[in-house]
C-alpha positions as semicolon CSV with decimal commas, in nm:
position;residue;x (nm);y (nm);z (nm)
1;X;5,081;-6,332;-29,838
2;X;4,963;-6,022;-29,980
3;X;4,599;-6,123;-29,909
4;X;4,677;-6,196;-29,530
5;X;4,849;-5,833;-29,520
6;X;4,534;-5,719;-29,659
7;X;4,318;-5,873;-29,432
8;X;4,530;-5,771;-29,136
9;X;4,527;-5,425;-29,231
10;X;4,166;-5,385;-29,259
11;X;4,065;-5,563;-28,919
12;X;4,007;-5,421;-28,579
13;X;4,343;-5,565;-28,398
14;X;4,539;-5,324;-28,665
15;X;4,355;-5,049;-28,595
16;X;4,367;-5,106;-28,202
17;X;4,772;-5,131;-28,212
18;X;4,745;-4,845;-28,431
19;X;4,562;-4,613;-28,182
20;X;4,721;-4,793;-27,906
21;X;5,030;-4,674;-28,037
22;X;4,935;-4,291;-28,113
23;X;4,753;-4,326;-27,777
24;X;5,111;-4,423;-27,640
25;X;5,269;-4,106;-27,808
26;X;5,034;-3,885;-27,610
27;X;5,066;-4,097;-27,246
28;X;5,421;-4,086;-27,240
29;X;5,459;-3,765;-27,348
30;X;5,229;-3,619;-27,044
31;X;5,414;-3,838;-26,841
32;X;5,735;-3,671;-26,909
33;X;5,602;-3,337;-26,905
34;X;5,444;-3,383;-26,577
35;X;5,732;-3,569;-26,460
36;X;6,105;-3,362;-26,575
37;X;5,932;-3,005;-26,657
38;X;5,687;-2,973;-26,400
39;X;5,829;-3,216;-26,134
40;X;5,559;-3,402;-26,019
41;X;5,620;-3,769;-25,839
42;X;5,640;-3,970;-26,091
43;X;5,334;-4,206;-25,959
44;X;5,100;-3,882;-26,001
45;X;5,273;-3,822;-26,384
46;X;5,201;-4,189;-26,469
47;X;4,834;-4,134;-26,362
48;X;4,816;-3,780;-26,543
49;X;4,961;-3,936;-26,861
50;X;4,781;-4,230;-26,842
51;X;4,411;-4,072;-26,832
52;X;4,544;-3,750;-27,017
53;X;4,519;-4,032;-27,336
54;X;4,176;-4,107;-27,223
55;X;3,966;-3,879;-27,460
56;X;4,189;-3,948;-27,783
57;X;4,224;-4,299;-27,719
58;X;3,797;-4,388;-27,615
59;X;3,652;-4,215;-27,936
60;X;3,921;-4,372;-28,171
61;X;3,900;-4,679;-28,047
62;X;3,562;-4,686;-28,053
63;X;3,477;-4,515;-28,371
64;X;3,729;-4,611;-28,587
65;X;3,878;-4,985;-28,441
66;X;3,543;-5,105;-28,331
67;X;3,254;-4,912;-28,527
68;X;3,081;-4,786;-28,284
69;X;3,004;-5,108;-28,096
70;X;2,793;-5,111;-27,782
71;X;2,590;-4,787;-27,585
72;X;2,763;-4,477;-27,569
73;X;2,718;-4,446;-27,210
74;X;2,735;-4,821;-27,152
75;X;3,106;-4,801;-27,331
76;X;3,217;-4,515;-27,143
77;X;3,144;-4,673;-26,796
78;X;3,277;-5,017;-26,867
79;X;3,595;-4,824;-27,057
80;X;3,602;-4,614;-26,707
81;X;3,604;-4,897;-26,505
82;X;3,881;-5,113;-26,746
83;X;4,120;-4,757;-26,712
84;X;4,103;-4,753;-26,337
85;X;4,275;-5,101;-26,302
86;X;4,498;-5,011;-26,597
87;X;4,603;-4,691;-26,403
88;X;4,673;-4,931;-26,097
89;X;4,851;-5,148;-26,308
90;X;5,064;-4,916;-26,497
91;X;5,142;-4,705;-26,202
92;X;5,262;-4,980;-26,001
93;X;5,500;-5,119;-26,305
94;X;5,657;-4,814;-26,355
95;X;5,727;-4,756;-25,984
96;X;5,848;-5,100;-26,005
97;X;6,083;-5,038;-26,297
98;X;6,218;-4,719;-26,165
99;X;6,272;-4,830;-25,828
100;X;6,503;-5,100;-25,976
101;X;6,706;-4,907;-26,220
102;X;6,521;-4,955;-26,552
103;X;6,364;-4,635;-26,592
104;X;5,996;-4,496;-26,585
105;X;6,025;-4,462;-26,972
106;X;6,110;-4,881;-26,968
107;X;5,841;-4,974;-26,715
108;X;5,594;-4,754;-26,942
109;X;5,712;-4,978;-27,264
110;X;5,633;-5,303;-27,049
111;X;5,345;-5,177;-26,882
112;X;5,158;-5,084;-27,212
113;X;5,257;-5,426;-27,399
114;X;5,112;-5,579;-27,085
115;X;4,749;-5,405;-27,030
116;X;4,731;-5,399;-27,464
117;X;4,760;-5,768;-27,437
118;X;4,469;-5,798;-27,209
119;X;4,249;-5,488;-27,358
120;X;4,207;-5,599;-27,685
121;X;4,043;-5,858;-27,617
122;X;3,814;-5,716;-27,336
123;X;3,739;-5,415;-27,573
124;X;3,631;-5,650;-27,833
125;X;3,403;-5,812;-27,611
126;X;3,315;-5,626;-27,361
127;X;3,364;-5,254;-27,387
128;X;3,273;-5,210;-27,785
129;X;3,079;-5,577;-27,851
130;X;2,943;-5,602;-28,161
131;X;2,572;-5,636;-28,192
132;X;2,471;-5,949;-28,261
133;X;2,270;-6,063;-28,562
134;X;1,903;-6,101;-28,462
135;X;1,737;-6,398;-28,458
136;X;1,545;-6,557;-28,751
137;X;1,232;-6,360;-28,773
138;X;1,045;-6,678;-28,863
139;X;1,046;-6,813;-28,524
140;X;0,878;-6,494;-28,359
141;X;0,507;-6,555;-28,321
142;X;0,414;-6,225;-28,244
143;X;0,495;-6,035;-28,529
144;X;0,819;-5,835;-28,342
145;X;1,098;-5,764;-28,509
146;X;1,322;-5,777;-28,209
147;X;1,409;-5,402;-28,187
148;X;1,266;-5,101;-28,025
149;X;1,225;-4,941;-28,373
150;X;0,901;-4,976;-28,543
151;X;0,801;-5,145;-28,794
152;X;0,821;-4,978;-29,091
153;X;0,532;-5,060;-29,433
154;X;0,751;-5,184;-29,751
155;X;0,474;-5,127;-29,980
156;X;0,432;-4,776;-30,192
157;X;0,142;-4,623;-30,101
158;X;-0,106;-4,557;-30,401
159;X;-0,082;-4,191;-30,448
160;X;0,341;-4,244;-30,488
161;X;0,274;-4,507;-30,798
């Protein structure tokens, strides 16, 4: 058992519920600000809260959950582009949730189980992939090491031995 904790405390997925929740401190605490001390509709506080998380939650998650995985740039548009349905998504539930009695703070519970349930596994893959191990260098003919780095002489020169 204590190995499994171990193990579970050292991969990505605890480190993504782990931002996810911090992230979750900051989103719903926008969203209330926005919402009871500056009255805004609530669908416009959602939204505010929602990408007011964006900065603290991208560079955690991709820095310390996910090493670094992927382009920068390449991250940051497919991260954009995974937030805007989230937004959608998380707006409408906690419309939906207020407009039948639950609460905006209960629709924003539900609506983050529901999108973390889907993102982890499409920041895993897609947002932050991990770069793949490159292919036996034995089988390349032309002497390329399959990067755009180049290649770089092992041996000392004489005059440093």
């Amino acid at each position: 058992m204590k190995a499994f904790i171990t193990k579970f405390l050292a991969s990505s997925l605890f480190r993504f519920l782990l931002i996810g929740g911090l992230s979750f401190l900051v989103d719903l605490g926008l969203l209330a600000l926005c919402y009871q001390v500056f009255g805004w509709p609530l669908w416009l506080a959602t939204g505010a809260g929602f990408w007011g998380s964006f900065f603290f939650n991208y560079f955690l998650q991709r820095h310390f959950a996910f090493g670094g995985g992927g382009t920068a740039i390449g991250g940051v548009l497919r991260y954009s582009g995974l937030l805007a349905f989230n937004t959608l998504a998380v707006m409408g539930i906690v419309e939906l949730f207020q407009f039948l009695g639950a609460g905006y703070v209960a629709g924003k519970v539900v609506a983050t189980v529901v999108t973390m349930g889907w993102n982890y596994f499409i920041y895993k893959h897609w947002v932050f992939p991990q770069n793949k191990p490159a292919k036996d260098a034995s089988h390349q003919t032309d002497g390329a090491s399959g990067s755009d780095a180049p290649p770089q002489n092992l041996t000392p020169k004489s005059s440093e031995g």
